[in-house]
C-alpha positions in Angstrom: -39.3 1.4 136.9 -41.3 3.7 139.0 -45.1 3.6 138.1 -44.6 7.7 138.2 -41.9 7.5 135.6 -43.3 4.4 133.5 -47.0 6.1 133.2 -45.0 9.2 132.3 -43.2 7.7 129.4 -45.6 5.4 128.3 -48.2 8.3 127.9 -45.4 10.6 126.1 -44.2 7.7 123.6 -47.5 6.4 122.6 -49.0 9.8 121.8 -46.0 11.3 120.2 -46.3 8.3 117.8 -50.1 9.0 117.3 -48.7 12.9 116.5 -45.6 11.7 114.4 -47.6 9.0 112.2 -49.7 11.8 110.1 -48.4 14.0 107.5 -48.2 17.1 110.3 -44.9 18.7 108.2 -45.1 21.6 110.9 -45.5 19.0 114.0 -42.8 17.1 112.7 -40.8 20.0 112.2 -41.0 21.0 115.3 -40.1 17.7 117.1 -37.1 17.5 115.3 -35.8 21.1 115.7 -36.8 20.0 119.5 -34.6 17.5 119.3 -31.5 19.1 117.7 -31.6 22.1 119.9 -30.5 20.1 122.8 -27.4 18.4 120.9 -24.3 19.4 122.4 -23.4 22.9 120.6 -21.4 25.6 122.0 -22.7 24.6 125.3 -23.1 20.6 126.6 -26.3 19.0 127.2 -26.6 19.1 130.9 -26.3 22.8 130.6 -28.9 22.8 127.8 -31.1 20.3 129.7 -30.5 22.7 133.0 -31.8 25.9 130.4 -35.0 23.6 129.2 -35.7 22.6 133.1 -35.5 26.5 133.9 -38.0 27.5 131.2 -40.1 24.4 131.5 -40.2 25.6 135.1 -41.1 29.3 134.6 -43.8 28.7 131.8 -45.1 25.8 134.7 -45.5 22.7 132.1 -45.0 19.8 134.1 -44.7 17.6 131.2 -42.0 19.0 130.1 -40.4 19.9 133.6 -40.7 15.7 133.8 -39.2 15.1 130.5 -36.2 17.6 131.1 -35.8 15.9 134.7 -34.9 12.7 133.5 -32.9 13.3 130.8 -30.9 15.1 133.1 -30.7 12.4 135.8 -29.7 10.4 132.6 -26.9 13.0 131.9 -25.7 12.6 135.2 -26.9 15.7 136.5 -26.6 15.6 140.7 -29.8 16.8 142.8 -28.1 19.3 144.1 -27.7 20.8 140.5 -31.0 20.3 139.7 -32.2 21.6 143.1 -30.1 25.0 142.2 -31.8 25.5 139.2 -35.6 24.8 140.1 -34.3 27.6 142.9 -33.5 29.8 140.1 -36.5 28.8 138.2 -38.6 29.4 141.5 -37.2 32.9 141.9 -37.7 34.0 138.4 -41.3 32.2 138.6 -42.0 33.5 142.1 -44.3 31.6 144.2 -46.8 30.2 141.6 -44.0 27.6 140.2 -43.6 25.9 143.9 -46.3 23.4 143.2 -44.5 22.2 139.8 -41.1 22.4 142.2 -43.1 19.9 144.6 -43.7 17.8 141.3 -40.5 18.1 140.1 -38.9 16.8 143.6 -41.1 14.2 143.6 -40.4 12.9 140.0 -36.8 13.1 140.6 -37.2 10.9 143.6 -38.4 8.7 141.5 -35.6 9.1 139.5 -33.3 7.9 141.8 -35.7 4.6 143.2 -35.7 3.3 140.2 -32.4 3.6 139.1 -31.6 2.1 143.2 -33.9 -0.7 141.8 
């Protein structure tokens, strides 16, 4: 696994267990509405994923540009695809998101290298 992606995850899943082990009824609350918001509904998951990459774009949280990055490389989700909606999400951003677009090419690279591994 890529040491980009692994130091990733391994940060995200040890401290969401560190958040999800207390009593936090609102915390938890929200992981789990998190989590069921991105369930296939009316529309699939690689358009949801495609909505949360967007946003996660436009509000400029790398964490979650990285989190929605993967699980759409795990949805099957081409680079082209992805590359047209950071666009969109660079447009609606403007010029300020093109850092986190750099980040976001660069973690999808990454993407791919391990998955060539």
């Amino acid at each position: 696994m890529s040491d980009l992606v692994k130091e990733f995850n391994d940060y995200r899943s040890k401290m969401n267990e560190k958040l999800l082990e207390g009593n936090h009824l609102i915390i938890k609350r929200i992981f789990n509405l998190d989590t069921n918001a991105y369930a296939a509904g009316a529309l699939d998951v690689k358009t949801k994923e495609l909505l949360g990459l967007v946003a996660s774009a436009v509000l400029r949280c790398d964490d979650c540009i990285k989190y929605h990055l993967e699980t759409s490389f795990k949805e099957g989700i081409t680079k082209e695809e992805m590359m047209e909606a950071m666009g969109i999400a660079t447009l609606v951003g403007g010029t300020i998101v093109i850092p986190h677009l750099r980040r976001a090419y660069e973690f999808w690279e990454a993407l791919e290298n391990q998955s060539n591994s």
